[in-house]
Structure formats: C-alpha cells, structure tokens
TIFI-465034 format. One record per atom (N, C-alpha, C, O): chain; residue in one letter; atom name; residue number from 1; y, x, z. Coordinates in steps of 0.2 Angstrom, whole numbers. Layout:
# TIFI-465034
+---+---+----+-----+-------+-------+-------+
! c ! r !  a !   k !     y !     x !     z !
+---+---+----+-----+-------+-------+-------+
! A ! A ! CA ! NUM !     Y !     X !     Z !
...
+---+---+----+-----+-------+-------+-------+
This chain:
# TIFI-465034
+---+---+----+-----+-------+-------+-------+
! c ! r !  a !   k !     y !     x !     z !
+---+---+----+-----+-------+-------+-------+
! A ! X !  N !   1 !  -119 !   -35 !    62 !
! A ! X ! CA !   1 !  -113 !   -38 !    63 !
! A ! X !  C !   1 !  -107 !   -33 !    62 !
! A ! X !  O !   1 !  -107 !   -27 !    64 !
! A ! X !  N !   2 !  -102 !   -35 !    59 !
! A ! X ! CA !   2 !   -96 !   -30 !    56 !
! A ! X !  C !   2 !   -92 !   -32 !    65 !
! A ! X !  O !   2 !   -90 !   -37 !    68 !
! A ! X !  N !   3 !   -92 !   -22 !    67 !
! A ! X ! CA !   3 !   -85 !   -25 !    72 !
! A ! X !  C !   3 !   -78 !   -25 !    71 !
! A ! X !  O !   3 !   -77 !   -22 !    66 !
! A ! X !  N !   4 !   -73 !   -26 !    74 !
! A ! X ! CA !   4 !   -65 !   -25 !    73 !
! A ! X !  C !   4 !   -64 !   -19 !    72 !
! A ! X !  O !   4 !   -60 !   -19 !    68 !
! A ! X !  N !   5 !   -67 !   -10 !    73 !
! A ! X ! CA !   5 !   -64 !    -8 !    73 !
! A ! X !  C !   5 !   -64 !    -7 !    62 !
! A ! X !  O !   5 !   -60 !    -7 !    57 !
! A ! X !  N !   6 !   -72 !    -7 !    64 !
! A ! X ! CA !   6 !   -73 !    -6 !    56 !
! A ! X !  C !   6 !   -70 !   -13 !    51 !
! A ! X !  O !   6 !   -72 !   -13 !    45 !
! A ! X !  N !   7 !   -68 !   -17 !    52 !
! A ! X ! CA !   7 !   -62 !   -22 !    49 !
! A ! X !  C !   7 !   -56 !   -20 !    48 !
! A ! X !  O !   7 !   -53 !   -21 !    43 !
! A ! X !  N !   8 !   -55 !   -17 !    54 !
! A ! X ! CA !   8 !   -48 !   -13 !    55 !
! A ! X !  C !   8 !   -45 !    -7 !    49 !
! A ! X !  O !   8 !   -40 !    -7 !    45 !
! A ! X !  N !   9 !   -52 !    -2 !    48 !
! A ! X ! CA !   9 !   -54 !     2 !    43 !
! A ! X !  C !   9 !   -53 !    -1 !    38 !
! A ! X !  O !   9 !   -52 !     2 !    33 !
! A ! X !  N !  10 !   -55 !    -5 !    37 !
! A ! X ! CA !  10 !   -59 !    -7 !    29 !
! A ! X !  C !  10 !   -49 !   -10 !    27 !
! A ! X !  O !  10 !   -46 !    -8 !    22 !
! A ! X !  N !  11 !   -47 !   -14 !    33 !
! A ! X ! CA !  11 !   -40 !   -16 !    30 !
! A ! X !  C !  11 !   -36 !   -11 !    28 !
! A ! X !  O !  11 !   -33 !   -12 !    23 !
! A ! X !  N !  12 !   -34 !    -5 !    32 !
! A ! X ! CA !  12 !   -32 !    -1 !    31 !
! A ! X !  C !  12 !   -30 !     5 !    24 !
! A ! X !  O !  12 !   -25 !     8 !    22 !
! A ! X !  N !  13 !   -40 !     5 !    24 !
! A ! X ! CA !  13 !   -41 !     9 !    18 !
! A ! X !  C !  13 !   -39 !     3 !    10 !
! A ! X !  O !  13 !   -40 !     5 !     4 !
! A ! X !  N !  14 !   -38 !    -1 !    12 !
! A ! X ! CA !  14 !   -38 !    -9 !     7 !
! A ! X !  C !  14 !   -29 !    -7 !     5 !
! A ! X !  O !  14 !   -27 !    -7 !    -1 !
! A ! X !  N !  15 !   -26 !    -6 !    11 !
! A ! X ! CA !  15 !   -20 !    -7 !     9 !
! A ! X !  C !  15 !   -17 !     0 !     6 !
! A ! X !  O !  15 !   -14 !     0 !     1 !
! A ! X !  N !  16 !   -19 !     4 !     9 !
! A ! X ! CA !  16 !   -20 !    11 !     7 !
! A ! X !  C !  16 !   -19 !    10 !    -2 !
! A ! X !  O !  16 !   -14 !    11 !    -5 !
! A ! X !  N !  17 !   -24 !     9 !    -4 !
! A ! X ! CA !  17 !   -27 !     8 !    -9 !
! A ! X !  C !  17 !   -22 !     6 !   -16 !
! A ! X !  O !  17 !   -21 !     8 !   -22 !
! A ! X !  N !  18 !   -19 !    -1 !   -12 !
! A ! X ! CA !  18 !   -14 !    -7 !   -17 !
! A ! X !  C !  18 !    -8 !    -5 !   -17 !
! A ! X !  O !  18 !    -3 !    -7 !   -20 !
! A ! X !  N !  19 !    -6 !     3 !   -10 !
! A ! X ! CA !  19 !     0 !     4 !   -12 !
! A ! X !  C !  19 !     1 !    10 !   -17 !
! A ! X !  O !  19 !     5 !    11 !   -21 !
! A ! X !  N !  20 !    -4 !    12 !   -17 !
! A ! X ! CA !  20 !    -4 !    20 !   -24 !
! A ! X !  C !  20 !    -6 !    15 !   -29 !
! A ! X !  O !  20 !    -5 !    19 !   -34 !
! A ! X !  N !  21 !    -9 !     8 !   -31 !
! A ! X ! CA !  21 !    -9 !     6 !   -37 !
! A ! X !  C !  21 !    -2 !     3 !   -36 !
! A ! X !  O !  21 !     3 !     7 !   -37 !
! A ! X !  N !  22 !     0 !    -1 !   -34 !
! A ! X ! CA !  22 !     7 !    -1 !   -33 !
! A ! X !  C !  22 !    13 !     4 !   -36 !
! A ! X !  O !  22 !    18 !     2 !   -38 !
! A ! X !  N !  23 !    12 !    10 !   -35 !
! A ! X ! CA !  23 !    17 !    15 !   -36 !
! A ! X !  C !  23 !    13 !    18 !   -41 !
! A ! X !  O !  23 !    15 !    23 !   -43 !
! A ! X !  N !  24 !     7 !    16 !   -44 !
! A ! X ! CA !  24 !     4 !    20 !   -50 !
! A ! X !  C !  24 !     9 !    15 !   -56 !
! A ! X !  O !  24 !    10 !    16 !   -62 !
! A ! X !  N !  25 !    11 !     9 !   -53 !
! A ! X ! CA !  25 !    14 !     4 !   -57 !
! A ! X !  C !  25 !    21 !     4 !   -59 !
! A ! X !  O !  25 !    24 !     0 !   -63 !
! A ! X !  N !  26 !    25 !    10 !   -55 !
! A ! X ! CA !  26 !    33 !    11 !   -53 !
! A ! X !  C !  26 !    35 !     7 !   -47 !
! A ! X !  O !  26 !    40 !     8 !   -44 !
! A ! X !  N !  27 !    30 !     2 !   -45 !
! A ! X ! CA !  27 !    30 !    -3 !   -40 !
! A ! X !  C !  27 !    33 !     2 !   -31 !
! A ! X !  O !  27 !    29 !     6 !   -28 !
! A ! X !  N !  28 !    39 !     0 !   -28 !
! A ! X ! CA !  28 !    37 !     5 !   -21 !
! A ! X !  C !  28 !    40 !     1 !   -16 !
! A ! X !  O !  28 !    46 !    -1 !   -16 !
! A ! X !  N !  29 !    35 !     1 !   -11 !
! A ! X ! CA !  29 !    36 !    -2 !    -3 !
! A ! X !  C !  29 !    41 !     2 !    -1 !
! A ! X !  O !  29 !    41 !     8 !    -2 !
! A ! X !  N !  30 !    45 !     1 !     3 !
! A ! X ! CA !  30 !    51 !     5 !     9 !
! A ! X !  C !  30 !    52 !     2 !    16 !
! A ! X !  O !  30 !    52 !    -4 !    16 !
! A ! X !  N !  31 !    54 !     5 !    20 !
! A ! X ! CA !  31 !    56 !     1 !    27 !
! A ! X !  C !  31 !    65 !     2 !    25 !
! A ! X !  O !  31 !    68 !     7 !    26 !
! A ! X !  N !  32 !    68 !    -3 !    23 !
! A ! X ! CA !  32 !    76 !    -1 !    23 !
! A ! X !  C !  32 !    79 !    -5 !    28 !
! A ! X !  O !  32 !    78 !   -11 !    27 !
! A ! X !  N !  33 !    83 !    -3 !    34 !
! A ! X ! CA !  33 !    88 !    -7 !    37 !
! A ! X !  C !  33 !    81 !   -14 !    42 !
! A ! X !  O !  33 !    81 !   -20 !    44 !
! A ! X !  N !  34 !    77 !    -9 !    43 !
! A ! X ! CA !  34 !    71 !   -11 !    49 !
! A ! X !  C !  34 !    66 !   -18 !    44 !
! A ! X !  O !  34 !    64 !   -22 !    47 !
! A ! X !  N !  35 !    67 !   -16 !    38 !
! A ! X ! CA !  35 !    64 !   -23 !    33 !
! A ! X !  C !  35 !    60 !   -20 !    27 !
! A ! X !  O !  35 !    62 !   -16 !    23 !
! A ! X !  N !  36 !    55 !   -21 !    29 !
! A ! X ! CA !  36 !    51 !   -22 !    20 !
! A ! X !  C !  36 !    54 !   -22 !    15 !
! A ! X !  O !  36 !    56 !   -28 !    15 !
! A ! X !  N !  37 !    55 !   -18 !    10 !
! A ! X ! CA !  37 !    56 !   -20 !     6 !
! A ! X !  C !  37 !    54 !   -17 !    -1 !
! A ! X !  O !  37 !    52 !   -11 !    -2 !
! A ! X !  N !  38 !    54 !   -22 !    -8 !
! A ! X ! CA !  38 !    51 !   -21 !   -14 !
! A ! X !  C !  38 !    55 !   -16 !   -18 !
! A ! X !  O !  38 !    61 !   -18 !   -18 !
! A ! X !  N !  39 !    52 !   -11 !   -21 !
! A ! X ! CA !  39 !    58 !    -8 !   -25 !
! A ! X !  C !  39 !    54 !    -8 !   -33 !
! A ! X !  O !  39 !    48 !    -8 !   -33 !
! A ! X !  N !  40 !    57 !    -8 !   -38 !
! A ! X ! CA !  40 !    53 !    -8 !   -45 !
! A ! X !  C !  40 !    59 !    -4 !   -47 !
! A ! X !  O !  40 !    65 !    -6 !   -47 !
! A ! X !  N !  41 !    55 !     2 !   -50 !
! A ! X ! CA !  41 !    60 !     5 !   -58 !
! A ! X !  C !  41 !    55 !     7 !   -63 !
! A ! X !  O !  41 !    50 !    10 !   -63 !
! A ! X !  N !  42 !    58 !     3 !   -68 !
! A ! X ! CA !  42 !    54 !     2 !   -73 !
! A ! X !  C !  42 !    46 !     2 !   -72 !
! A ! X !  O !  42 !    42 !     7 !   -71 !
! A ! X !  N !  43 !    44 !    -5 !   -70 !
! A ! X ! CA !  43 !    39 !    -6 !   -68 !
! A ! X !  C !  43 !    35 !    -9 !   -73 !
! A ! X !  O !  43 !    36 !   -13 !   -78 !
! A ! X !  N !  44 !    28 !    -7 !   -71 !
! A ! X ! CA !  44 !    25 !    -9 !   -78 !
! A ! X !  C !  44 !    22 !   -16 !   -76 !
! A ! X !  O !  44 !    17 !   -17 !   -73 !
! A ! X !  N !  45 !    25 !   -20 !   -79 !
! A ! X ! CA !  45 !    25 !   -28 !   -80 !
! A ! X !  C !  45 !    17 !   -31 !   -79 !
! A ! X !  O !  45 !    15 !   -35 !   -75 !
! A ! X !  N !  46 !    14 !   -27 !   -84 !
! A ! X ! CA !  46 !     6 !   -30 !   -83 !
! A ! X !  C !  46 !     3 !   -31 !   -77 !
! A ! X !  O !  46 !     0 !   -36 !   -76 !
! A ! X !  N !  47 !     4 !   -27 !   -72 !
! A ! X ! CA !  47 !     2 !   -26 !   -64 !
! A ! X !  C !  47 !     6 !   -27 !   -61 !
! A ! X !  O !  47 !     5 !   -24 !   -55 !
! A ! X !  N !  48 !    13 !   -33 !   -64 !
! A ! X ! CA !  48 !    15 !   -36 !   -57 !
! A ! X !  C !  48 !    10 !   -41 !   -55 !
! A ! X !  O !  48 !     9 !   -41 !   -49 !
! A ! X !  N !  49 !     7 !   -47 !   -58 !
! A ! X ! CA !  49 !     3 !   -54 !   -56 !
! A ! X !  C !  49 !    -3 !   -50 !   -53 !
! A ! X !  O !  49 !    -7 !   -54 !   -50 !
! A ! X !  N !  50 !    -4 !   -44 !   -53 !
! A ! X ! CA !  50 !   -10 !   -42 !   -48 !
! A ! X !  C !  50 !    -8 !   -39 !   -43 !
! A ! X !  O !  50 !   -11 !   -39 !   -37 !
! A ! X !  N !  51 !    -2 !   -36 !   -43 !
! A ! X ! CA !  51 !     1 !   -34 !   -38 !
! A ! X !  C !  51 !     2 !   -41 !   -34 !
! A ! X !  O !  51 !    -2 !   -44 !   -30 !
! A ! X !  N !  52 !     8 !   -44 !   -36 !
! A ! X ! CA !  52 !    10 !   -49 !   -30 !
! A ! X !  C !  52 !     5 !   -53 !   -29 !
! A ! X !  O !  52 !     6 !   -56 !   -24 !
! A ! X !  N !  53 !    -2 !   -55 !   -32 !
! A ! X ! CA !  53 !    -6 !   -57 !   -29 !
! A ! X !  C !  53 !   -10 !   -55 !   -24 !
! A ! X !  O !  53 !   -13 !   -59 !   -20 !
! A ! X !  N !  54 !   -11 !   -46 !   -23 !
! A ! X ! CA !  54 !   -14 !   -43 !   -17 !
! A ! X !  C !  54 !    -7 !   -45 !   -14 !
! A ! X !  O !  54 !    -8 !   -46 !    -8 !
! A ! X !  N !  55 !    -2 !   -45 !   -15 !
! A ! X ! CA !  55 !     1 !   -44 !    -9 !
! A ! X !  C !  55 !     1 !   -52 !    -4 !
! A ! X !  O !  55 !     1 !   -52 !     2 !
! A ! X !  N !  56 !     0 !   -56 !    -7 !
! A ! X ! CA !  56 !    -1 !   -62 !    -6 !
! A ! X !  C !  56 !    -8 !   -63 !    -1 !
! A ! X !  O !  56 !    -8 !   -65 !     5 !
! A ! X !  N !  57 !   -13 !   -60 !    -3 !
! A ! X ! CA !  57 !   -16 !   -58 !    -1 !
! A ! X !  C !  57 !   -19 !   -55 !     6 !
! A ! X !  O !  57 !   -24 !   -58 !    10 !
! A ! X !  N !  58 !   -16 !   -49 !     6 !
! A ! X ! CA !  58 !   -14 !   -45 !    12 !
! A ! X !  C !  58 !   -11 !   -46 !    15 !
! A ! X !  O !  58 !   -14 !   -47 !    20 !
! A ! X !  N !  59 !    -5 !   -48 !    15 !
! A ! X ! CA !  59 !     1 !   -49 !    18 !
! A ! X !  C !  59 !     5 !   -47 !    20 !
! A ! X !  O !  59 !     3 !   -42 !    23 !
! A ! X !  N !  60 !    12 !   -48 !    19 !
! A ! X ! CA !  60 !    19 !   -44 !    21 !
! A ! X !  C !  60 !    18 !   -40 !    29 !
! A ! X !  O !  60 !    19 !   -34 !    31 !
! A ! X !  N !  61 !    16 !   -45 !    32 !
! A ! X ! CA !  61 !    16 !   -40 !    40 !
! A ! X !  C !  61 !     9 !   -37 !    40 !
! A ! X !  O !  61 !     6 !   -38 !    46 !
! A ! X !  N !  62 !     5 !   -34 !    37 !
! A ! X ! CA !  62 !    -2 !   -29 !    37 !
! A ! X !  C !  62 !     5 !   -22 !    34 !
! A ! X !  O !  62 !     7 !   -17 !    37 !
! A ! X !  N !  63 !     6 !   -25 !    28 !
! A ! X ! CA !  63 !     9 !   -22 !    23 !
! A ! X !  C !  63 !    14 !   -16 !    30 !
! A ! X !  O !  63 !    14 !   -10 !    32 !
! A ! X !  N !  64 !    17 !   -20 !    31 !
! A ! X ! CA !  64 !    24 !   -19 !    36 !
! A ! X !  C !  64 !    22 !   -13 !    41 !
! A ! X !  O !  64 !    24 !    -7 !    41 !
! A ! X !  N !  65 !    17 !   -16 !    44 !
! A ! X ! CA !  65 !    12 !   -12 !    49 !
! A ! X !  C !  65 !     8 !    -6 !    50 !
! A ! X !  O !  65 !     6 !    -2 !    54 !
! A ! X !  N !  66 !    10 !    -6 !    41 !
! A ! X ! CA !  66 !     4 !     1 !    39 !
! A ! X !  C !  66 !    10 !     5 !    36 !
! A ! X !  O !  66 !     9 !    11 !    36 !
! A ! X !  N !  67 !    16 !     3 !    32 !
! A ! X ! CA !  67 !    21 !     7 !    32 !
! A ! X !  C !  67 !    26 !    11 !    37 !
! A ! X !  O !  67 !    29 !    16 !    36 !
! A ! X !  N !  68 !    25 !     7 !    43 !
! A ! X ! CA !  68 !    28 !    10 !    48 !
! A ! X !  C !  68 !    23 !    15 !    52 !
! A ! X !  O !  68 !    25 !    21 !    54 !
! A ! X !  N !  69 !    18 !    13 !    52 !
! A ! X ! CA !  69 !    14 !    19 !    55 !
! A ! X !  C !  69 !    13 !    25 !    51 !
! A ! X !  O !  69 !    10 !    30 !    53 !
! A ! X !  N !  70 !    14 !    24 !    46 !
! A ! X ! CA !  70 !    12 !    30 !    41 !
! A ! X !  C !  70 !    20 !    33 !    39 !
! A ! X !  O !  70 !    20 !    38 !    35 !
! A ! X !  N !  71 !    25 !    31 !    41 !
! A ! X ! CA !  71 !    31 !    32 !    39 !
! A ! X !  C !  71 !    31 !    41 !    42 !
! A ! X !  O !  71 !    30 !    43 !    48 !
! A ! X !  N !  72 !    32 !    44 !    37 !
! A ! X ! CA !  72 !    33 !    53 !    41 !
! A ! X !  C !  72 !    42 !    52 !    45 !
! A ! X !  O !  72 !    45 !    57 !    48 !
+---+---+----+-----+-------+-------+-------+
C-alpha cells in the first residue's frame, strides 16, 4: 500500500520535474503580486500542448503550493 507521505514525494518530484521541462521550453512559473503566473519568452511552441496539459493535469494550486515553498 502506497502511503500519503510517499504520494506527497512522488507529486513533488512530478512537479519538480514539469517545471525544468517547462523552462527547458522558455516556459516560466512566478508568484507575481501573490498570483501564479505564466511567463513565456520565445517559447518553444512544440511543448506548449504538453506543457498545458500537465498543467491541467496537476494543477494550478499543487503548482502554486510548490512555488511558494521553494521560493528562496
């Protein structure tokens, strides 16, 4: 039986993961003005429909939750 903590980990290391794909895409997460937000400079188009589908996936408030806690 998988428990919460190690679900917790797996999501973690999951989102971990789709924001360095993410910004391997020019794709970048920020907390601006206490809000998520998407930033793209010259991003590379092919890995957006994979991107916004993990993000869809995950979701804004995991996403939100792991930016803030990781915020230096």
């Amino acid at each position: 039986m998988i428990d919460k903590i190690d679900t917790e980990l797996a999501l973690e290391a999951g989102i971990a993961e789709f924001i360095d794909m993410a910004r391997s895409a020019n794709v970048f997460f920020e907390i601006v003005n206490d809000r998520l937000t998407v930033r793209a400079v010259n991003p590379d188009w092919k890995m957006w429909g994979p991107i916004r589908y993990l993000l869809d996936e995950i979701g804004i408030a995991h996403i939100e939750r792991f930016m803030r806690r990781t915020i230096h």
